[in-house]
C-alpha positions in Angstrom: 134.5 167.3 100.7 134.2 163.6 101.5 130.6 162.5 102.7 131.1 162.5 106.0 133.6 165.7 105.7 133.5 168.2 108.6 130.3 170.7 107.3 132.9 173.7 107.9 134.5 172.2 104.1 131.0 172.6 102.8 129.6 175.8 104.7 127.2 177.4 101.6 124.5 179.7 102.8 121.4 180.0 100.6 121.4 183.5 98.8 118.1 183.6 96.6 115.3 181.3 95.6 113.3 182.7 92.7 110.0 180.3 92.9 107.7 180.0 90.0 105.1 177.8 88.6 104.6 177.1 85.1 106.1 174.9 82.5 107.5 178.1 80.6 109.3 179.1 83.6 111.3 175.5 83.6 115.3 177.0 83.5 116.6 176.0 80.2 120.0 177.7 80.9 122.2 179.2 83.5 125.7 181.3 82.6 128.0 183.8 84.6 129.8 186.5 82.7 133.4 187.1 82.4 133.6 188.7 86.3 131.0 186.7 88.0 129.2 190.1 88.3 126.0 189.3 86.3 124.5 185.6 85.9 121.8 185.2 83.5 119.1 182.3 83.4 117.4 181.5 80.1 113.8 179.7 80.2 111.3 177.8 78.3 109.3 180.6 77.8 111.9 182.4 75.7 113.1 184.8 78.7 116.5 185.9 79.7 116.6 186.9 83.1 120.0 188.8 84.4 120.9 188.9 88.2 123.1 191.5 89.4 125.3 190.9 92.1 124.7 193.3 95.1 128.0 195.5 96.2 128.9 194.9 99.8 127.6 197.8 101.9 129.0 199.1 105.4 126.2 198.7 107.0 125.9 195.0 106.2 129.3 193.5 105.1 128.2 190.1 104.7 125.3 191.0 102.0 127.8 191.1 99.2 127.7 187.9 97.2 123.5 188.5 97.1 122.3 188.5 93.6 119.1 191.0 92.4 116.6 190.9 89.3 119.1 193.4 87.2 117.2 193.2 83.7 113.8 190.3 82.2 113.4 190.4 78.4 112.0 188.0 75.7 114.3 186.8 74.0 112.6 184.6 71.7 109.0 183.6 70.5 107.7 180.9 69.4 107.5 180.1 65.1 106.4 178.2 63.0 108.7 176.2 59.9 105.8 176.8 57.0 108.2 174.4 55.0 108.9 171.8 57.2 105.6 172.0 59.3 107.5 172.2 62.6 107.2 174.6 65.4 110.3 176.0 66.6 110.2 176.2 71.0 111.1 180.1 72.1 113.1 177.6 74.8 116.6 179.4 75.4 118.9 176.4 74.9 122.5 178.3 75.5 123.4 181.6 76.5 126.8 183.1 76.4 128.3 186.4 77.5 130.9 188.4 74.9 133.8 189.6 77.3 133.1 193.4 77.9 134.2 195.8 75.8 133.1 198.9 77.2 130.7 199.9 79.4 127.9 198.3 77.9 127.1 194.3 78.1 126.8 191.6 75.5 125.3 188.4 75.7 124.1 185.8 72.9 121.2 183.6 73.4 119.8 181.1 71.2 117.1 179.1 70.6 116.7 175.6 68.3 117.5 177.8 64.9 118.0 181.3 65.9 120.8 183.0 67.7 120.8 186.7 68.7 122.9 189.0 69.8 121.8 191.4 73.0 123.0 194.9 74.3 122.9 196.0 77.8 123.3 199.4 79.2 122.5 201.4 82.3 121.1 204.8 81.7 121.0 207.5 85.0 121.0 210.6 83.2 118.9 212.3 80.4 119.5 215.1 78.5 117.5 218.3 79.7 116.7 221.9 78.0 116.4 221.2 74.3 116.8 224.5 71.9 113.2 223.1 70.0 111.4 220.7 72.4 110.0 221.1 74.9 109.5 219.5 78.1 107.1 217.1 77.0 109.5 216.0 73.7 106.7 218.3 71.0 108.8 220.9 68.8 108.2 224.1 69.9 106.7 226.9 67.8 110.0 228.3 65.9 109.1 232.3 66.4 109.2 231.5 70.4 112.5 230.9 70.6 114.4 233.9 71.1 117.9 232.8 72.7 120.1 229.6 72.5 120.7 227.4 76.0 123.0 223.8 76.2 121.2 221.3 77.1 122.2 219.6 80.2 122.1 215.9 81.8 120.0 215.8 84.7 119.9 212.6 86.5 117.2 210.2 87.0 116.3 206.4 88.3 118.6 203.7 87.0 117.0 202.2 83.7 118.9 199.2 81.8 117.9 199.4 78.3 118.0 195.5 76.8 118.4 195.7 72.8 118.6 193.2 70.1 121.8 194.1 68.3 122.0 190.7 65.4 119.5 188.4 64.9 121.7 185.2 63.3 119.2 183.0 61.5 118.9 180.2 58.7 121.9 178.5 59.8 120.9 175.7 60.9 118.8 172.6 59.9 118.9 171.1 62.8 118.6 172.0 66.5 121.2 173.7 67.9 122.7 172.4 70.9 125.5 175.3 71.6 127.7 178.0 71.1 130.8 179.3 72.0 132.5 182.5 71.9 136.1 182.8 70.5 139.2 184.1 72.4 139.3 186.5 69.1 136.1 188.0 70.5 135.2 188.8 67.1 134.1 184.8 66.2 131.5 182.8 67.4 130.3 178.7 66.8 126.8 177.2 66.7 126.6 173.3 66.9 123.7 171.5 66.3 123.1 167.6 66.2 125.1 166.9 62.5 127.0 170.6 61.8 129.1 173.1 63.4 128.9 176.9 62.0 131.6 179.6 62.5 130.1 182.8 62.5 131.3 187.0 62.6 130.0 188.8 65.2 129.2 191.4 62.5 128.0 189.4 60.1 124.4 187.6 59.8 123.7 187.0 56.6 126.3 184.2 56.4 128.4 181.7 58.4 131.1 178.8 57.5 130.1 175.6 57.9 133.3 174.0 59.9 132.1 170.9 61.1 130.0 168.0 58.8 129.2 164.7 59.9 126.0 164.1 58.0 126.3 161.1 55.5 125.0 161.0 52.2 122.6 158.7 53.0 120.7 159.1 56.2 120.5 155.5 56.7 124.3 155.7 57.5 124.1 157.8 60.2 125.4 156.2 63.4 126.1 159.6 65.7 125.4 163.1 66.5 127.0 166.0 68.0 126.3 166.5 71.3 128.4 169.8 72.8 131.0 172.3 71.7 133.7 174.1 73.0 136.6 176.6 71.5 139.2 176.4 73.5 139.8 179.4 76.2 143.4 180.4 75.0 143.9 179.3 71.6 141.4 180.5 68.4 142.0 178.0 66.1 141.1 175.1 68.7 137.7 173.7 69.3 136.6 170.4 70.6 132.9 169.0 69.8 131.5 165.8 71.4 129.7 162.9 70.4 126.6 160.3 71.1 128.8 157.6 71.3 131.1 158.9 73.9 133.7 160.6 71.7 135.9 163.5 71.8 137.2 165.4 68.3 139.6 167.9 69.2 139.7 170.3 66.2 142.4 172.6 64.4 141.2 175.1 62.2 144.7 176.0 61.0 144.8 172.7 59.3 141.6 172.9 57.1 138.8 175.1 56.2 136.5 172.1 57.0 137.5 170.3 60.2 136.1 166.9 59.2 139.4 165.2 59.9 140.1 165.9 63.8 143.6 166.4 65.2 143.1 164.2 67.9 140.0 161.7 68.9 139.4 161.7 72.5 138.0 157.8 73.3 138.1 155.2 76.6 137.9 151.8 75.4 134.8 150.2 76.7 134.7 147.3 79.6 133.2 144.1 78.0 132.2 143.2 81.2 130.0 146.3 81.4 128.4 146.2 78.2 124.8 146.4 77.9 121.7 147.1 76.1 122.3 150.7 77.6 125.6 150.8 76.5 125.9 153.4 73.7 123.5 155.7 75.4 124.9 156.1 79.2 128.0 156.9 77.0 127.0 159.9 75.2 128.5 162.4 76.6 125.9 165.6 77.0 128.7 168.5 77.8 132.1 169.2 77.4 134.1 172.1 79.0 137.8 172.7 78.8 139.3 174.0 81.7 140.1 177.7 82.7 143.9 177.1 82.3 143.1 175.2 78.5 145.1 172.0 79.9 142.1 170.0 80.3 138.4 169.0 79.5 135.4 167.9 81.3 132.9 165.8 80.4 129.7 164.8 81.9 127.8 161.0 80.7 124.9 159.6 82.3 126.2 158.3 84.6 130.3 159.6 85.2 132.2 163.0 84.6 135.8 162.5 83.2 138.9 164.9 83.0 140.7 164.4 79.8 144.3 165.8 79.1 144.7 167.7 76.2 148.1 165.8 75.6 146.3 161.9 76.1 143.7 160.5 74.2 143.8 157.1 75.3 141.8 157.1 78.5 140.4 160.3 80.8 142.8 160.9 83.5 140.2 161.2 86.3 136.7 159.4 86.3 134.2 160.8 89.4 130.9 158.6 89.6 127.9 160.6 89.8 125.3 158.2 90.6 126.5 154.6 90.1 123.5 153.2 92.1 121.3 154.2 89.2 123.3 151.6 87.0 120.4 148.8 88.5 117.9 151.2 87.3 118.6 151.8 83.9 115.9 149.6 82.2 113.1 151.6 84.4 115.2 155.1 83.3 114.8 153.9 79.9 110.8 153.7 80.3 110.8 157.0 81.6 113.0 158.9 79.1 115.0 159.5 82.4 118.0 158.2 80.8 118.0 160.6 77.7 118.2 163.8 80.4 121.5 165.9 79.3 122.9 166.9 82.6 125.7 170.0 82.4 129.2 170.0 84.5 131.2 172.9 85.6 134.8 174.1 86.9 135.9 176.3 89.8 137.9 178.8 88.7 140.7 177.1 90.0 140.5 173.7 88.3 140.9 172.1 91.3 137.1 171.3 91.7 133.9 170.0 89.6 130.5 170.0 89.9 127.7 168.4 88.2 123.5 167.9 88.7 122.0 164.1 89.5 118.2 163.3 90.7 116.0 164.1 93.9 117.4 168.4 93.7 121.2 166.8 94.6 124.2 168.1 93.1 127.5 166.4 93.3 131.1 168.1 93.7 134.3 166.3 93.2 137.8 167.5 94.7 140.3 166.4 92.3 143.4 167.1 95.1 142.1 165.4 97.6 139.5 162.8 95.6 136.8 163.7 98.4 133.4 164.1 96.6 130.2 165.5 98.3 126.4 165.2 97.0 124.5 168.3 98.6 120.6 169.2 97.9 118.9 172.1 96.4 115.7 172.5 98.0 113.0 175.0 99.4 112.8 172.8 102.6 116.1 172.4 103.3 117.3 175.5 102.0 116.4 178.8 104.1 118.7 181.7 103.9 122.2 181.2 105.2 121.7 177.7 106.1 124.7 175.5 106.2 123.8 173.2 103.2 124.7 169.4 105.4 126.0 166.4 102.8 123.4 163.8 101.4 124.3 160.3 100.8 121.8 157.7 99.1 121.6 154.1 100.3 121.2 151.6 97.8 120.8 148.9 101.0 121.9 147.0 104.1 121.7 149.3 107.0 120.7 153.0 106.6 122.0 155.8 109.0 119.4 158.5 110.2 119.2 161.0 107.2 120.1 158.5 104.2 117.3 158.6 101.3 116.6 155.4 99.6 117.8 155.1 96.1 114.3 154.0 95.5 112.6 156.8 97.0 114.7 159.2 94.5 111.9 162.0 92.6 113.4 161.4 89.3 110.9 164.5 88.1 113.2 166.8 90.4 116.6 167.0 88.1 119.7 169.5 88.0 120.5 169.5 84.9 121.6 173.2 84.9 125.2 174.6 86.7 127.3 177.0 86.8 130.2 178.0 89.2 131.3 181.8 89.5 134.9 182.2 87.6 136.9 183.4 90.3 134.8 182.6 93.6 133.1 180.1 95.3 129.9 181.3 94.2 127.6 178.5 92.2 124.2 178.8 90.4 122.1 175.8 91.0 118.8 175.2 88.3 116.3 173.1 89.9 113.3 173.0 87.3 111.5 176.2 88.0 113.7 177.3 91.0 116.9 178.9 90.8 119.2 178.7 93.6 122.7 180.3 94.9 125.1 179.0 96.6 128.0 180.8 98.6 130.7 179.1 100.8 131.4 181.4 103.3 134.3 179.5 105.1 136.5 178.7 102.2 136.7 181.5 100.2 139.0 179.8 97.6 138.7 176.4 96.6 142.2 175.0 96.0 
């Protein structure tokens, strides 16, 4: 996947481009479930959109891997804080699918205070030939019925039936910036900028405050919590990141209240780099530990790391995103560009990662072979099953044909929104208002 790589290595053809127009339909979030099955998109407008992947069909076996409207619902609406005098955004900041339990689906989705907890289920079949009702659902006249029938299931069109199952509130003071479902499936955390929360799935009316940086005195305050992350195999681990760069790996065997971290994850800085923009190209705005719980990811302004659980020292792998935009940080910092939290992912092999950038481009790093590729999301270049062709930006001296300027970047057009299907190479692409999907049709596993 190096930049001039044969296209074969990068060979994704467009599935779906879902076009839209206001500022409430800006993507806000963008999450697989446990099978890759069902993605769901979470807006500014308070909506949860699922897609449903499409099962391959004989007539047309390359159509599997297409993914349909499944289910829309509003998730939440816009409040008010009478106390505070705040408005709370309906904007969906995280969602996060519970593994399935049956054969219905669960998914939590939250907002700056609020999480909630949603049911899914199909329903093909209703119930016919009531003893009492009749047709039309009305009781019927008791003296009319003279003999006793079953009722039966007849079948009808496929409905899914979205309900609100918990509504988690009050547990926050500040905005919430994720959450994370235990391996326990019966525990959940919520993170906002100063406190993490443990919560029972079963249990709203109260949560356990695991995680408190705030200081006594306000004035003292010097960071915030950025991300959050249990870890995938073991319950009592959880890592949460920081604005100044750092990662806390957390036990909750050791203490009720996880203040004191078992191990602080922290790169030493270059002198010879510092700047004004030091501290905030260094806050790091996601973290994800890998599928096999050996590593993490994280994503800063301008690099994603790989950390080993068993190192703190230094990340073992640093991929630069887009080190040409380390000239432009002063103009970044006039436009509130350099604040943008962008998201990273894993294949579900480890063996790849993927993060957003500027002008619609996406970048993916091969950790074997340390090739990296920056590929765009776009309606132009983007028609179905078009080979997606690599990008590279010039920062100057000579330019070949189809290089873009880094000075000609749209900084309005940003990905921060990814997500890459756990067990294929299937990846969910969030440009602004656009959501696109990706499927590499060549190399079916990454590895």
């Amino acid at each position: 996947m190096g930049e001039d790589t044969d296209t074969r290595k990068i060979n994704h053809s467009f599935l779906r481009d879902h076009s839209y127009v206001t500022e409430a339909d800006i993507i806000s979030t963008v999450e697989f479930n446990h099978t890759g099955e069902l993605l769901a998109t979470g807006d500014k407008g308070g909506r949860v959109v699922i897609f449903q992947r499409e099962p391959e069909s004989k007539n047309t076996p390359h159509s599997q891997g297409e993914y349909d409207v499944y289910s829309t619902f509003q998730s939440h609406e816009p409040e008010f804080d009478y106390l505070k005098s705040l408005e709370i955004e309906e904007k969906i900041n995280k969602i996060k699918w519970l593994p399935q339990q049956n054969a219905a689906h669960s998914l939590l989705s939250t907002n700056d205070k609020t999480i909630k907890l949603w049911k899914i289920t199909e329903r093909d079949k209703r119930p016919e030939g009531y003893n009492l009702k009749d047709e039309e659902g009305k009781l019927k006249d008791l003296s009319t019925v003279t003999s006793l029938q079953v009722p039966v299931l007849k079948p009808m069109d496929l409905m899914v039936e979205v309900s609100p199952r918990r509504v988690f509130a009050n547990g926050h003071t500040y905005h919430i910036n994720s959450i994370s479902v235990n391996s326990d499936c019966e525990t959940y955390m919520s993170a906002d900028d100063l406190r993490i929360n443990l919560w029972h799935l079963a249990i709203t009316d109260r949560s356990f405050n695991i995680v408190d940086i705030k200081p006594a005195n306000m004035e003292d305050l010097t960071e915030v919590i950025t991300a959050s992350e249990f870890h995938p195999h073991h319950c009592n681990l959880f890592v949460y990141s920081s604005s100044k760069g750092s990662l806390r790996l957390c036990d909750m065997r050791a203490a009720a209240l996880c203040d004191k971290h078992s191990k602080l994850f922290e790169e030493p800085e270059d002198p010879s780099n510092r700047s004004f923009f030091s501290e905030i190209i260094s806050s790091v705005s996601d973290v994800k530990f890998s599928h096999s719980g050996r590593y993490m990811l994280t994503r800063d302004y301008l690099t994603v790391k790989v950390w080993d659980l068993n190192m703190e020292a230094r990340p073992i792998e640093t991929y630069q995103v887009h080190d040409y935009l380390r000239s432009k940080l002063c103009s970044l910092y006039e436009n509130d560009c350099i604040f943008d939290k962008f998201e990273c992912a894993w294949n579900g092999s480890d063996s790849v990662i993927m993060t957003g950038a500027y002008n619609n481009f996406f970048r993916m790093f091969d950790r074997n072979t340390k090739r990296d590729v920056t590929l765009e999301a776009s309606r132009e270049s983007s028609k179905p099953r078009a080979v997606l062709k690599p990008r590279r930006v010039c920062v100057g001296g000579k330019r070949r044909r189809d290089d873009i300027s880094v000075d000609s970047l749209d900084f309005t057009k940003k990905i921060l929104h990814t997500a890459w299907h756990p067990a294929e190479n299937i990846i969910a692409i969030a440009a602004t208002n656009n959501l696109y999907i990706f499927q590499d049709k060549v190399n079916s596993d990454m590895h």
